[in-house]
MIDOSE-1310 file (N, C-alpha, C; in nm, 2 decimals, decimal comma, always signed):
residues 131
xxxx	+0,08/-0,12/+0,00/+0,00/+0,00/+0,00/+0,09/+0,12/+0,00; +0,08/+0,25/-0,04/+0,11/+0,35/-0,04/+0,01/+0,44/-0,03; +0,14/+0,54/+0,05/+0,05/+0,62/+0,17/+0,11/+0,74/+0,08; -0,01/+0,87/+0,05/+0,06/+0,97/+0,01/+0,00/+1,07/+0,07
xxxx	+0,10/+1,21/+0,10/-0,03/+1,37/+0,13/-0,01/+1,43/-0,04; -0,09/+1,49/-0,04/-0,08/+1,56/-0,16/-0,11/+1,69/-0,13; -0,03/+1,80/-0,14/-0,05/+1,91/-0,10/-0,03/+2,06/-0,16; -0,09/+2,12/-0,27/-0,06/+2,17/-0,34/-0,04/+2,33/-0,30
xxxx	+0,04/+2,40/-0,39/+0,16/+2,48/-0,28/+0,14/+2,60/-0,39; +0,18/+2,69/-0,39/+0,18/+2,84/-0,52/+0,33/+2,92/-0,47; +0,44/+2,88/-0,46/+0,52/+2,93/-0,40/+0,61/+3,06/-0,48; +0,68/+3,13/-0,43/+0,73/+3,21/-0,50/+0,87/+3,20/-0,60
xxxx	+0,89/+3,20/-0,70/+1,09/+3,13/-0,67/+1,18/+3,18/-0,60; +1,17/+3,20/-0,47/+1,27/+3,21/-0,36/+1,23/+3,00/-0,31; +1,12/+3,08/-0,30/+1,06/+2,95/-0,20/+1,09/+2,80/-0,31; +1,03/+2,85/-0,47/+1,01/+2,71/-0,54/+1,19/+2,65/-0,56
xxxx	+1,34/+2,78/-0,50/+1,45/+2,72/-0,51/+1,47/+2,63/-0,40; +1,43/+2,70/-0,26/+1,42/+2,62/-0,12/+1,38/+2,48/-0,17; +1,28/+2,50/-0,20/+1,21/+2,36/-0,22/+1,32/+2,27/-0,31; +1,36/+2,29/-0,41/+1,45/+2,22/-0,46/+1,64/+2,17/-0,40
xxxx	+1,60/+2,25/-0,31/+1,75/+2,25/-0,28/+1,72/+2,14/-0,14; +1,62/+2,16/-0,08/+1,55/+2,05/+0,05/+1,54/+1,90/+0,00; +1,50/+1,91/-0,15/+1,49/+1,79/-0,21/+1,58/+1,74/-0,26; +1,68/+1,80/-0,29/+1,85/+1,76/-0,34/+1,90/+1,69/-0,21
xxxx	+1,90/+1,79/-0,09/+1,94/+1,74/+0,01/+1,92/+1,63/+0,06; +1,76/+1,58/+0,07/+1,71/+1,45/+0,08/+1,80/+1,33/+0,01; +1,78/+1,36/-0,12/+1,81/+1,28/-0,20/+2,00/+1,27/-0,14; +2,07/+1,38/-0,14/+2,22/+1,37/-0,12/+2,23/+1,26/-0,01
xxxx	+2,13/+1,27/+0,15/+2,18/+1,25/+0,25/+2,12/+1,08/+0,23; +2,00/+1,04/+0,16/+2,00/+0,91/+0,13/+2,08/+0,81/+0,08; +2,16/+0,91/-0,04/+2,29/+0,82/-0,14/+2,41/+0,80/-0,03; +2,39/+0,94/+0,06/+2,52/+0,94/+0,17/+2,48/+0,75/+0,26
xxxx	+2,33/+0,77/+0,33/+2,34/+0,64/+0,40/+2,36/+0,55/+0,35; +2,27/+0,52/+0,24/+2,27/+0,41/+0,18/+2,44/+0,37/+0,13; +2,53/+0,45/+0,08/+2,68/+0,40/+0,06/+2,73/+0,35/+0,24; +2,66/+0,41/+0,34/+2,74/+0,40/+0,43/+2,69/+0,28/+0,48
xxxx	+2,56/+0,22/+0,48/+2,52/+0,09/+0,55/+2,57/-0,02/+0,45; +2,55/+0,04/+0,31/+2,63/-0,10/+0,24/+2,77/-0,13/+0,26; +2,82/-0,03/+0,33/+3,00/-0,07/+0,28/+2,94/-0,17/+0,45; +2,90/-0,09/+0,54/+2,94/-0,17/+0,67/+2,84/-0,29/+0,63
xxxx	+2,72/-0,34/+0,61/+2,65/-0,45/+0,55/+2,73/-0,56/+0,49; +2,84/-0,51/+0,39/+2,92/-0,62/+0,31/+3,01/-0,63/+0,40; +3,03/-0,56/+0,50/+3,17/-0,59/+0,63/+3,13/-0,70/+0,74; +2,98/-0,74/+0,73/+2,92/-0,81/+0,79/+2,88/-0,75/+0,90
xxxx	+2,92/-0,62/+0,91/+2,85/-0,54/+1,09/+2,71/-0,54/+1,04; +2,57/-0,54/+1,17/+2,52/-0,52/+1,21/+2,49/-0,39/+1,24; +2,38/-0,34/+1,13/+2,37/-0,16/+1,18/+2,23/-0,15/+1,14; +2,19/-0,01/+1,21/+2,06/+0,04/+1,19/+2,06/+0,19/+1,14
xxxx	+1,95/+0,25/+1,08/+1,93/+0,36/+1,02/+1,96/+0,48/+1,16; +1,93/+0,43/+1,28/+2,01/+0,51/+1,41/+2,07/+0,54/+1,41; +2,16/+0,44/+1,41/+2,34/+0,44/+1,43/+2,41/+0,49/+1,31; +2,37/+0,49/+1,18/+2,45/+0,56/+1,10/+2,39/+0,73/+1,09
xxxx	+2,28/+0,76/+1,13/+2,20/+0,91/+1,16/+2,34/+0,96/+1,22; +2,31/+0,93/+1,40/+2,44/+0,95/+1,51/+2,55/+0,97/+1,38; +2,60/+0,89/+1,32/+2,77/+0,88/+1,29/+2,76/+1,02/+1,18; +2,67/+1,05/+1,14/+2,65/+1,13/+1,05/+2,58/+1,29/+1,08
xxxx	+2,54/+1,26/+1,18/+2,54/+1,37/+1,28/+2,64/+1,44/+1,34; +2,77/+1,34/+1,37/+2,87/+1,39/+1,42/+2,96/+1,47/+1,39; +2,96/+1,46/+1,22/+3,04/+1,55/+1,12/+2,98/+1,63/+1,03; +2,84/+1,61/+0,99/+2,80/+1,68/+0,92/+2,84/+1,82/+0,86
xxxx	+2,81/+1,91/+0,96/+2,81/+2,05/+0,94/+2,94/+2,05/+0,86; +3,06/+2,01/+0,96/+3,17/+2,02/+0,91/+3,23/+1,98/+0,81; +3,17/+1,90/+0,75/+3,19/+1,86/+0,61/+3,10/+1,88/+0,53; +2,95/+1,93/+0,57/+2,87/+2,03/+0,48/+2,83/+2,10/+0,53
xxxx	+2,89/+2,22/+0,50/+2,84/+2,34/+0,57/+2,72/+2,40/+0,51; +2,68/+2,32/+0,38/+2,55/+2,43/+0,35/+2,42/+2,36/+0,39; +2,44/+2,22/+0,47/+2,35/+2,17/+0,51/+2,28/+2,26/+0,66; +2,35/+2,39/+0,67/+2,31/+2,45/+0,77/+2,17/+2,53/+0,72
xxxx	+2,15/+2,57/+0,61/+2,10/+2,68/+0,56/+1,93/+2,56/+0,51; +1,95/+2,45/+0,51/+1,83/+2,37/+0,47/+1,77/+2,26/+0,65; +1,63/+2,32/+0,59/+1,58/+2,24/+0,73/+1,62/+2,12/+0,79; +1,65/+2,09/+0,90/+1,67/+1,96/+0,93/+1,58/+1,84/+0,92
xxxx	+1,46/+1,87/+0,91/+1,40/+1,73/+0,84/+1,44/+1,69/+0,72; +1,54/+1,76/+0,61/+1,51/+1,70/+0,49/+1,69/+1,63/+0,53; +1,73/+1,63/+0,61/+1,87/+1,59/+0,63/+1,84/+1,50/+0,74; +1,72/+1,44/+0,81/+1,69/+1,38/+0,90/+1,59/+1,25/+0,87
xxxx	+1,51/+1,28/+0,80/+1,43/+1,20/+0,72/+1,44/+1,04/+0,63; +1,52/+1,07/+0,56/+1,57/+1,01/+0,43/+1,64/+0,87/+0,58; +1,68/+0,93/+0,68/+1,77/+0,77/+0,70/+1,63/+0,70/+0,79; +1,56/+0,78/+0,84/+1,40/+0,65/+0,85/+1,36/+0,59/+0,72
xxxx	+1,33/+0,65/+0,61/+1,29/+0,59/+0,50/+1,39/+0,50/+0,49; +1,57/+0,51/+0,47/+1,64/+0,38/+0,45/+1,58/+0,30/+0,49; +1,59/+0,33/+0,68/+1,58/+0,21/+0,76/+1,42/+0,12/+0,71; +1,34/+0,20/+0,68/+1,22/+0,14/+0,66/+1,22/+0,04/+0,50
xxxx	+1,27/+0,06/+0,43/+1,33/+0,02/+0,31/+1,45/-0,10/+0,34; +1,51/-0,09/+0,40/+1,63/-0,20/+0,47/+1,51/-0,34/+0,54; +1,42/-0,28/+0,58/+1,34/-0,36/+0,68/+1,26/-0,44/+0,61; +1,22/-0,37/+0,49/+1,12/-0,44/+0,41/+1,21/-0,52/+0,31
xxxx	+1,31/-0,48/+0,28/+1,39/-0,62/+0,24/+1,45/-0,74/+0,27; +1,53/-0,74/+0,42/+1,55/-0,78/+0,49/+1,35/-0,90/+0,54; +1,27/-0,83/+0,56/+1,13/-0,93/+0,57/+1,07/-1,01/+0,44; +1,19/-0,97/+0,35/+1,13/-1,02/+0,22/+0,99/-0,94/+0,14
xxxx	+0,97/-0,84/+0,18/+0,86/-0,79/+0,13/+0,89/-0,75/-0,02; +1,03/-0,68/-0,05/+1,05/-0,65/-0,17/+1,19/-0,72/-0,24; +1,21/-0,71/-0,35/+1,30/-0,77/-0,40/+1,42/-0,70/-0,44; +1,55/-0,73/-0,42/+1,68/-0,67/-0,39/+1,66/-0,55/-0,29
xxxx	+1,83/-0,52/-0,28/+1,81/-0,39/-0,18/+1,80/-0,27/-0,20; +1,79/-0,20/-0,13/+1,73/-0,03/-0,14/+1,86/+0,00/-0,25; +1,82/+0,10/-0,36/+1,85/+0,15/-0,46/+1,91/+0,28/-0,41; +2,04/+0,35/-0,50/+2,03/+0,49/-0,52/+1,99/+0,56/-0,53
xxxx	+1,91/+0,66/-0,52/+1,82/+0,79/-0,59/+1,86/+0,89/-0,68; +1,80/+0,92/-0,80/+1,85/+0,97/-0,87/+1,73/+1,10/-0,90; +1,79/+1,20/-0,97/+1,72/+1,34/-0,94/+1,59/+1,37/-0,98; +1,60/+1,25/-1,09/+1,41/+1,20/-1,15/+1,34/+1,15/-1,06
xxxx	+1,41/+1,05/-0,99/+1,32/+0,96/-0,91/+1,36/+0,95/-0,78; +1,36/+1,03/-0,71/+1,42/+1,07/-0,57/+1,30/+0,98/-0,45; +1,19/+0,98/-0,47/+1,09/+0,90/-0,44/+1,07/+0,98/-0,28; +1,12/+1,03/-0,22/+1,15/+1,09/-0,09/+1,08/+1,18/-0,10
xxxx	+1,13/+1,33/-0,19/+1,02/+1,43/-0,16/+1,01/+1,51/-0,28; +0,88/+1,48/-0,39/+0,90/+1,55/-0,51/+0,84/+1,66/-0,57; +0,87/+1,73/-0,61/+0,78/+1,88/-0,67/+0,73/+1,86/-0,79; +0,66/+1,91/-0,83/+0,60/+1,90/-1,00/+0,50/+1,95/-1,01
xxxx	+0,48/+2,03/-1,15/+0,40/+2,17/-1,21/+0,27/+2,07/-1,15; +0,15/+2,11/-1,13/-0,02/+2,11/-1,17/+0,00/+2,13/-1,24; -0,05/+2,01/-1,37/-0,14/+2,02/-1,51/-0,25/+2,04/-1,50; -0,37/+2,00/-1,40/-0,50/+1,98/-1,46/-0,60/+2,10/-1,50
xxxx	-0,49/+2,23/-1,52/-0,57/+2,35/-1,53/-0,48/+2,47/-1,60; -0,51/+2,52/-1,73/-0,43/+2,64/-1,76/-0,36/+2,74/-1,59; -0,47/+2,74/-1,54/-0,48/+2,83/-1,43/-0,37/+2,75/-1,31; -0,37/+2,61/-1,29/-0,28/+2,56/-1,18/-0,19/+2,56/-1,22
xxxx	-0,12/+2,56/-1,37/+0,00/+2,59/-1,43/+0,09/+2,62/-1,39; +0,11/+2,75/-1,27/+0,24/+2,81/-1,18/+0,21/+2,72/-1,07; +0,13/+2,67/-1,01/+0,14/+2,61/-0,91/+0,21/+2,48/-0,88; +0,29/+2,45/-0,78/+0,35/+2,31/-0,75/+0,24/+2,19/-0,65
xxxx	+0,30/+2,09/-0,67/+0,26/+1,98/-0,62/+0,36/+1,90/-0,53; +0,38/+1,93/-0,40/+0,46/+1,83/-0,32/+0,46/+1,70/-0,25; +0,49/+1,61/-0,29/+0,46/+1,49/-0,25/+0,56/+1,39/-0,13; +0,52/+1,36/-0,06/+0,62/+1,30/+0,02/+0,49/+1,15/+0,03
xxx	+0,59/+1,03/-0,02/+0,52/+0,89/-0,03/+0,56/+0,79/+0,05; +0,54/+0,73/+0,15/+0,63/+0,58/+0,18/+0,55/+0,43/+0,16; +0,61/+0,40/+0,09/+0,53/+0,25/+0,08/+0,53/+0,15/+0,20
């Protein structure tokens, strides 16, 4: 099942760059976990989407400093969805393991114009999904 909000938004382009740069972020900090639970995964350690947050928590800023300037949900987020994605593989629910994200398909948190109306045309659509 998939669970979605659908929440349609008219922002300004200050706000419509925010929004894209929150969604970069997401997408960044997920490719960051996901390299980091696979390398320790193939090392045979035992890890959770917790304990690599913590490890990544501990350096952050200092090795991205512009992650200061974007909210911390979208840098906090992405490693529950790993962990929830690790879990459903791990139970057999889905087949192989959690994937990279790529800037089309970031699946985390997406923007995109409203078609259904000349008039919603400027307007965005934000979606945040988890299966």
């Amino acid at each position: 099942m998939i669970l979605a909000h659908r929440i349609e938004l008219d922002p300004t382009e200050k706000q419509k760059e925010y929004f894209r740069q929150a969604c970069g972020t997401a997408r960044f900090v997920w490719n960051w976990a996901l390299e980091e639970w696979n390398y320790r995964y193939d090392l045979g350690a035992n890890t959770d989407a917790c304990e690599i947050k913590r490890y990544f928590n501990s350096f952050k800023y200092e090795a991205f400093p512009w992650l200061k300037n974007i909210h911390r949900d979208a840098h906090a987020q992405p490693f529950a969805a790993l962990g929830k994605a690790w879990k459903a593989y791990f139970n057999g629910e889905v087949e192989g393991r959690p994937q990279f994200k790529k800037r089309e398909s970031a699946g985390i948190v997406s923007m995109s114009p409203v078609t259904s109306s000349p008039a919603a045309a400027k307007r965005y659509v934000c979606q945040s999904s988890a299966k």
